[in-house]
C-alpha positions as CSV (number, residue, x, y, z in Angstrom):
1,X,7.1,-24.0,-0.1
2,X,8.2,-23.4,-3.7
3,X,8.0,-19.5,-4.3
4,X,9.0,-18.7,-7.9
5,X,11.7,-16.3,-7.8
6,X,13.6,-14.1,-10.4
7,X,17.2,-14.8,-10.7
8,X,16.7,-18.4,-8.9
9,X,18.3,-21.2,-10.2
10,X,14.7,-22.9,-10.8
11,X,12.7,-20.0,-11.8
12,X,12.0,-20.5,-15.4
13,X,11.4,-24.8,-14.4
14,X,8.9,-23.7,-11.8
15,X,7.1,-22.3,-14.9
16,X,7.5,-25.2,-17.2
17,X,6.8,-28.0,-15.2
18,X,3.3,-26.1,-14.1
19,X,4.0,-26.1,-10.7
20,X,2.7,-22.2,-10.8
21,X,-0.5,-21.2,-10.4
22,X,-2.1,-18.4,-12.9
23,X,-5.4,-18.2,-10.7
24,X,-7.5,-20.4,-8.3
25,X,-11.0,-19.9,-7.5
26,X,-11.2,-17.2,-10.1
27,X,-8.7,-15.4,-8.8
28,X,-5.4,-14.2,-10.4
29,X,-2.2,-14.5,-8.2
30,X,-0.8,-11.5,-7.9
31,X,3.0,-10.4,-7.5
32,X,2.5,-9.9,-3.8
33,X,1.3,-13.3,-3.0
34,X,4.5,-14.9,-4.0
35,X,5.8,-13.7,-0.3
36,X,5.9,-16.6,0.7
37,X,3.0,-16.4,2.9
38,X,0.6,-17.8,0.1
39,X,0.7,-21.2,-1.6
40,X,1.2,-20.6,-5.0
41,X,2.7,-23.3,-6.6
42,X,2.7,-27.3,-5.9
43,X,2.4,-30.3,-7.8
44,X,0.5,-31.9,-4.2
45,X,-3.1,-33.0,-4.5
46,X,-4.3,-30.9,-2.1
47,X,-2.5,-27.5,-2.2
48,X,-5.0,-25.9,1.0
49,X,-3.1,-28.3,3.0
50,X,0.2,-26.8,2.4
51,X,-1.5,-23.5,2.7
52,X,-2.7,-24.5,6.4
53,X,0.6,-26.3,7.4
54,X,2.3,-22.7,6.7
55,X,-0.3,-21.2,9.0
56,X,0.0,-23.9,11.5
57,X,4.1,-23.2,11.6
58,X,3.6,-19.6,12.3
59,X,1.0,-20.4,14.9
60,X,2.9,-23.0,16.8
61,X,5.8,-20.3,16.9
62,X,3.7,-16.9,17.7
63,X,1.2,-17.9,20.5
64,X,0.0,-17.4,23.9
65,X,1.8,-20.5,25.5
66,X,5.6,-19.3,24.4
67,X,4.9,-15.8,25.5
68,X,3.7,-17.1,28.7
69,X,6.8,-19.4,29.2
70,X,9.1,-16.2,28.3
71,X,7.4,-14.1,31.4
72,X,8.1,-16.9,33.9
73,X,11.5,-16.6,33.2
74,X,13.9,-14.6,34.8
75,X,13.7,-11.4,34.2
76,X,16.4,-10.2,31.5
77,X,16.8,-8.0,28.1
78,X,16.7,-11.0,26.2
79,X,13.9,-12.4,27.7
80,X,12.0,-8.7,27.6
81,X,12.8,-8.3,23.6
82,X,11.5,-12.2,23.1
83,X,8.4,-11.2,24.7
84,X,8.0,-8.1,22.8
85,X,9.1,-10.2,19.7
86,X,6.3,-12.7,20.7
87,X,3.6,-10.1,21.0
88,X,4.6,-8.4,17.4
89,X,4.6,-12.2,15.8
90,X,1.0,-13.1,17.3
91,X,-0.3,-9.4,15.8
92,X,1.6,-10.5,13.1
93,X,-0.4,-13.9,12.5
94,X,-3.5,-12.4,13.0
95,X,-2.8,-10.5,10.2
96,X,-1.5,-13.2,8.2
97,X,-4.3,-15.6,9.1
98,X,-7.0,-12.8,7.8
99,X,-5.3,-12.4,4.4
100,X,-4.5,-16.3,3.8
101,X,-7.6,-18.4,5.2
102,X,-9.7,-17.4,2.0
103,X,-7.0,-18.2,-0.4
104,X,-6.8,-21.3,1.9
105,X,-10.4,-22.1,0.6
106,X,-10.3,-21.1,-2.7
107,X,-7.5,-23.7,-3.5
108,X,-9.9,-26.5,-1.5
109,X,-12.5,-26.0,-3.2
110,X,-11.7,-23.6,-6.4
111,X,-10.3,-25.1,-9.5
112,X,-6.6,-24.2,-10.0
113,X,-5.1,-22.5,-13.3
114,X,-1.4,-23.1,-14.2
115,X,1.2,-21.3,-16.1
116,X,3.6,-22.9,-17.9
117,X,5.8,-20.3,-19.5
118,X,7.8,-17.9,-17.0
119,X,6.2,-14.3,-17.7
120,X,8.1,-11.6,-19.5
121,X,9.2,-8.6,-18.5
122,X,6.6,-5.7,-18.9
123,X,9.5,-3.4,-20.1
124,X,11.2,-4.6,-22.7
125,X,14.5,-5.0,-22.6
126,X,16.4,-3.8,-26.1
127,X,20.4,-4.0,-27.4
128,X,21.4,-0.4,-28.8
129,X,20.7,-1.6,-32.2
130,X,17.0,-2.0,-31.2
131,X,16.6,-5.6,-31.5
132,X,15.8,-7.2,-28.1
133,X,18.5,-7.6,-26.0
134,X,20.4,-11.0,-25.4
135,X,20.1,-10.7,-21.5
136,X,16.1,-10.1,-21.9
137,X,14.2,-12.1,-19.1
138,X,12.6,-14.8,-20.4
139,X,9.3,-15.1,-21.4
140,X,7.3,-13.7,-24.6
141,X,9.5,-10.5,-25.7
142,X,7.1,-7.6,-26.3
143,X,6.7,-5.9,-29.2
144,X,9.9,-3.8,-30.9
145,X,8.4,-0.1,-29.8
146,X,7.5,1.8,-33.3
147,X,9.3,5.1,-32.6
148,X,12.9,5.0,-31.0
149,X,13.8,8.7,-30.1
150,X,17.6,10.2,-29.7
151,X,18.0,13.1,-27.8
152,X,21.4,14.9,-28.6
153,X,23.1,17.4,-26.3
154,X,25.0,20.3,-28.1
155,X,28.3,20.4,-26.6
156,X,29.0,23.6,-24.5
157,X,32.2,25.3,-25.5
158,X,35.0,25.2,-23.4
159,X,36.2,28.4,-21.5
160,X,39.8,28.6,-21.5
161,X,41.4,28.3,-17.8
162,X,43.4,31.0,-16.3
């Protein structure tokens, strides 16, 4: 699944082309969803489907039947840390399962909001000068701050070495 990313080489385009959602359902994406265990932008019909297919992966990968077939092996470190690995990935996907099945249903049946401009920074980035800086991320700039404050640091006199 697409995840928009900072620093990719598709970030701002993920933005543009509306592939991101702003909110679904009525609800905003946050920065954590973009984890990659949340669907939060597609250009597919049906984005719930994606959403479920993740879930699916995780499941067919963390369940009962692998830990099983891992114990009725032989009996070695590997196969003790897989099990272990196995039991921390099914805890894991219960997790996941209980904070992703109702964003599951609010892209079925909510209606979904796009961006189409890559948000700014919420500090702004500035050149000495004070104008905004060249290498600002991209998105609206924010305001030029009214008061810019120097702090200067009298120099200590030098003692003389002996």
């Amino acid at each position: 699944m697409i995840t928009p990313s900072a620093g990719t080489k598709l970030y701002e385009q993920t933005f543009t082309t509306g592939q991101v959602f702003d909110r679904v359902g009525g609800r905003t994406v946050k920065p954590h969803m973009h984890d990659g265990n949340y669907v939060v932008a597609s250009m597919h019909k049906r984005p719930w489907k994606k959403q479920l297919n993740l879930l699916m992966g995780y499941l067919y990968f963390y369940n009962p039947v692998w830990l099983a077939a891992i114990l009725l092996r032989k009996k070695t470190r590997v196969s003790q840390k897989a099990a272990a690995m196995q039991i921390v990935g099914m805890l894991g996907v219960t997790q996941t399962i209980r904070r992703t099945f109702s964003w599951a249903i609010r892209l079925m049946f909510g209606q979904v909001e796009r961006l189409n401009e890559a948000p700014g920074s919420a500090l702004p980035m500035r050149s000495v000068e004070g104008h905004p800086a060249s290498h600002a991320a991209c998105g609206p700039t924010p305001p030029t701050p009214k008061l810019l404050v120097t702090l200067r640091v009298p120099k200590r006199q030098r003692e003389p070495v002996h």
